[in-house]
C-alpha positions in Angstrom: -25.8 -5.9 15.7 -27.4 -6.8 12.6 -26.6 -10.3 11.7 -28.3 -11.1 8.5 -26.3 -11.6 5.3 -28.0 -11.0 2.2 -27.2 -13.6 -0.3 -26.5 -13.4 -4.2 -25.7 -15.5 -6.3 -23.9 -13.6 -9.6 -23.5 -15.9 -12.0 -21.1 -15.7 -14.5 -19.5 -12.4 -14.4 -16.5 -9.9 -15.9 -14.1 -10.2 -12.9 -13.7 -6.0 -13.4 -17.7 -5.8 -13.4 -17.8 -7.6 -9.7 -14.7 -5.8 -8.4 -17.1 -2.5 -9.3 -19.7 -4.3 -7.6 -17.8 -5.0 -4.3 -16.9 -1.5 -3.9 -20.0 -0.4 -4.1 -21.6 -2.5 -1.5 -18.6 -1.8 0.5 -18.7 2.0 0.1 -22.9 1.8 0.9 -22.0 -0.4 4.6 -18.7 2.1 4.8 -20.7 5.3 4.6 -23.4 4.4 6.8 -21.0 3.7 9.4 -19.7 6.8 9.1 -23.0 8.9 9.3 -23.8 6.7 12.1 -20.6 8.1 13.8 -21.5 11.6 12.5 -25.8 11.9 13.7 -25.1 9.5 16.8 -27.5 6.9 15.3 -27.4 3.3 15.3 -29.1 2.5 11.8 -28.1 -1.1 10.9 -25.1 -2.0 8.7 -26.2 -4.7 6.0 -23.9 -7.7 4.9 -23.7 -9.6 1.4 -22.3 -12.2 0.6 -21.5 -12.9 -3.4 -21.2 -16.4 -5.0 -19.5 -15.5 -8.3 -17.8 -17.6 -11.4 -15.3 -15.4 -13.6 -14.4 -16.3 -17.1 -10.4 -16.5 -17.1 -8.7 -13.9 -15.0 -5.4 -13.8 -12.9 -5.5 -11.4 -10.4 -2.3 -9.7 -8.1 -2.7 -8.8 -4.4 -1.4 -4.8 -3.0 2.2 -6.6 -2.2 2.0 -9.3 -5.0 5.5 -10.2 -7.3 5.1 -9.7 -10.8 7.7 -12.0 -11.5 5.0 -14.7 -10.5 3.0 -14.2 -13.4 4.9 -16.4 -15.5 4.1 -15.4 -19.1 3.7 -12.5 -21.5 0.8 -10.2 -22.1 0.9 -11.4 -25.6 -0.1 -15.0 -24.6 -2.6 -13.7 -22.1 -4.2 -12.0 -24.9 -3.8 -15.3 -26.8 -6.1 -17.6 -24.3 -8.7 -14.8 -23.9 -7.5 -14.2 -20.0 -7.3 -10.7 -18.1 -5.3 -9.4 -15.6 -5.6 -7.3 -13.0 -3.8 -5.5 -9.9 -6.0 -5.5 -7.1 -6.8 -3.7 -3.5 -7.0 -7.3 -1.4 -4.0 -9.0 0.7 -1.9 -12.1 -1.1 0.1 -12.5 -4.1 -1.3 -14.3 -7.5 -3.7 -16.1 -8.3 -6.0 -17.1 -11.0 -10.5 -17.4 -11.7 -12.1 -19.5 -13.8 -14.7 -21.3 -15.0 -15.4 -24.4 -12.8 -14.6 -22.5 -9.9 -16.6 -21.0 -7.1 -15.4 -17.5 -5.7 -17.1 -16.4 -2.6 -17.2 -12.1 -1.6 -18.4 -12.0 1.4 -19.0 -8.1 2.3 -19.4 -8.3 6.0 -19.8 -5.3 8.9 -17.5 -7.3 11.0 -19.1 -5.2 14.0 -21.8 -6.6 13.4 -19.9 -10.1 14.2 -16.2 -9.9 16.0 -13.9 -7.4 15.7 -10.9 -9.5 14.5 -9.5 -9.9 11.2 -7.6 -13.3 11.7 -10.5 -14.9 13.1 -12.4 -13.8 10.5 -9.8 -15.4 7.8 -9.7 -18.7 10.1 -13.6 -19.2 9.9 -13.6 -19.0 6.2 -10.9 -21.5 6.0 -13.0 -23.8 8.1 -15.7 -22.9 6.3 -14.1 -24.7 3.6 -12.2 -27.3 5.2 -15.8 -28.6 7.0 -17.5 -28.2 3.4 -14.5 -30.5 2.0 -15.1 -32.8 4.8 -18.2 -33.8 3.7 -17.1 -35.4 0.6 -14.5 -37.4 2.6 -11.3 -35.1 2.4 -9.1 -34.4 5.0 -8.2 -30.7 4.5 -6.6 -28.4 6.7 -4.1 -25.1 6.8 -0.5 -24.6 6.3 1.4 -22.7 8.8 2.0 -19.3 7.6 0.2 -19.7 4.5 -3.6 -18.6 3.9 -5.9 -21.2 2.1 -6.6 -24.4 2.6 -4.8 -27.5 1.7 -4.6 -30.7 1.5 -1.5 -33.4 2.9 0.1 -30.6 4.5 3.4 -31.3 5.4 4.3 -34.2 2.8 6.1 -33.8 -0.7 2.5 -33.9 -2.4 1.2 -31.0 -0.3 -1.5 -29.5 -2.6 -3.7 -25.7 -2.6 -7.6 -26.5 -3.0 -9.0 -23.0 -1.8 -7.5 -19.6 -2.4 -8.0 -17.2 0.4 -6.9 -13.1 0.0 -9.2 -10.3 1.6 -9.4 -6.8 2.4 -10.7 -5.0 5.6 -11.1 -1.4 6.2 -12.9 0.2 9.3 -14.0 -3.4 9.8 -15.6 -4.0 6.5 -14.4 -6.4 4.5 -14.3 -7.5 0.9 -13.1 -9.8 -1.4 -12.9 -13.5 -0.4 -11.9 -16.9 -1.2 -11.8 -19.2 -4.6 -12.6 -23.0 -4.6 -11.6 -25.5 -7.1 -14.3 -27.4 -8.0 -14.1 -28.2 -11.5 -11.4 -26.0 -12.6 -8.9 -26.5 -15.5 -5.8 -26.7 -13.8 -4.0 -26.2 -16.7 -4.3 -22.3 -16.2 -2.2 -22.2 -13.0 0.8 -23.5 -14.6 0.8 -19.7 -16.3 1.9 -18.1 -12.7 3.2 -19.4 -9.4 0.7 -19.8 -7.4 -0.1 -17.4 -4.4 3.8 -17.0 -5.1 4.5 -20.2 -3.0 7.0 -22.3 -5.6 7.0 -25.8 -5.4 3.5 -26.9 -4.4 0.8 -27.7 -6.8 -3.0 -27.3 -6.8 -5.7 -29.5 -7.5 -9.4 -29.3 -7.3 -12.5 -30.9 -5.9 -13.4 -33.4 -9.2 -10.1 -34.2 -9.5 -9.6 -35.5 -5.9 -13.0 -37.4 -5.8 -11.8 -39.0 -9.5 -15.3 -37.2 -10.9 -15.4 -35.4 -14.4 -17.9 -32.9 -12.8 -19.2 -31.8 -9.0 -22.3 -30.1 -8.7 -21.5 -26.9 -7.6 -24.8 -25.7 -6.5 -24.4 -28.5 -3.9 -21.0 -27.2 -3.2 -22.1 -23.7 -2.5 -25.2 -25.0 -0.2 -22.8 -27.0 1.4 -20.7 -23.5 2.3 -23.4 -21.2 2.9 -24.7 -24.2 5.9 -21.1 -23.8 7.5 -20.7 -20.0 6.7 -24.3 -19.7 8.8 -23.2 -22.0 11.6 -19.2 -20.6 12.1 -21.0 -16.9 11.8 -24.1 -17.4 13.6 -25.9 -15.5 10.9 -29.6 -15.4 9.4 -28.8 -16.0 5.3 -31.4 -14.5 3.2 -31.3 -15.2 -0.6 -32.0 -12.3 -2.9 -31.7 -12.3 -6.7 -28.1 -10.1 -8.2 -29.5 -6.9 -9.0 -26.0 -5.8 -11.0 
């Protein structure tokens, strides 16, 4: 079992550029899983884990509606925003700058073999993050994410959550408003859940800007403990 995760940090990057980037450490942990299989070997499988900011992009899960995308290709065109149909679980939703996306590209043998508790740590992953700067966050009952005053009239989507998993590998991840413009999720309905809202980090604290460098330290310390991993940093080499 090899538990370290290698950690990058991407920067700014073309959401179709990052997608390419995740396969590709995918395939690499995929593969060696399977000559391991082949030889008899035990060669460790590595893990990454991707910190990421896209410039506008709206993205559509495998069973996603397209009648949730709520305007035209003309007028994506028009705000400089791309869209793509996507190998992860979910519906739509939309990247931006402001926002911090998380990949985490995990052997889950090398952890526990179960996809649901694998979703349920990075919700708390969150939700203990959020915590810290005195929100009370939580789930919503048959919805993935992580919300805040579930179960009122102003229930409200902080965190995005859609992954993928194949022979216990998974990919994509999770997006947290931090300092996003809202203004770009009135284009579709959100995760395909009508009549709920979404807000972000600065606008709950009544901030014009969080550091999100302290944000993403924040995660990586909860990531580590709910995972029990050794996090090493290592400059994007994409």
């Amino acid at each position: 079992m090899n538990k370290k995760i290698t950690i990058q940090d991407l920067g700014l990057k073309d959401y179709k550029e990052t997608w390419d980037y995740q396969e590709q450490l995918f395939k690499e942990i995929v593969d060696l899983k399977i000559k391991n299989r082949r030889e008899n070997t035990q060669a460790p499988t590595p893990n990454y884990f991707l910190f990421v900011e896209h410039p506008h992009v709206y993205t559509m899960g495998k069973r996603g509606d397209f009648s949730n995308l709520l305007v035209s290709e003309e007028y994506l065109n028009k705000i400089e925003a791309a869209f793509y149909k996507i190998n992860r679980g979910g519906d739509i939703t939309y990247h931006g700058p402001g926002q911090i996306v998380g990949y985490p590209i995990l052997d889950l043998e090398n952890f526990f073999t179960d996809i649901h508790k694998y979703l349920r740590f990075l919700e708390e992953m969150v939700i203990l993050t959020l915590a810290e700067y005195g929100l009370h966050a939580e789930r919503s009952k048959g919805e993935t994410g992580v919300w805040l005053d579930v179960g009122t009239p102003f229930a409200r989507k902080i965190c995005a959550m859609g992954v993928r998993a194949s022979r216990w590998v998974t990919m994509h991840g999770f997006a947290l408003n931090v300092n996003t413009n809202l203004g770009y999720f009135d284009n579709m309905i959100p995760c395909g859940i009508k009549g709920k809202s979404v807000t972000s980090l600065n606008v709950e604290l009544g901030k014009q800007e969080i550091s999100q460098d302290e944000v993403k330290q924040k995660l990586l310390k909860h990531f580590k403990n709910l995972f029990e991993a050794t996090l090493l940093q290592q400059e994007a080499q994409v």
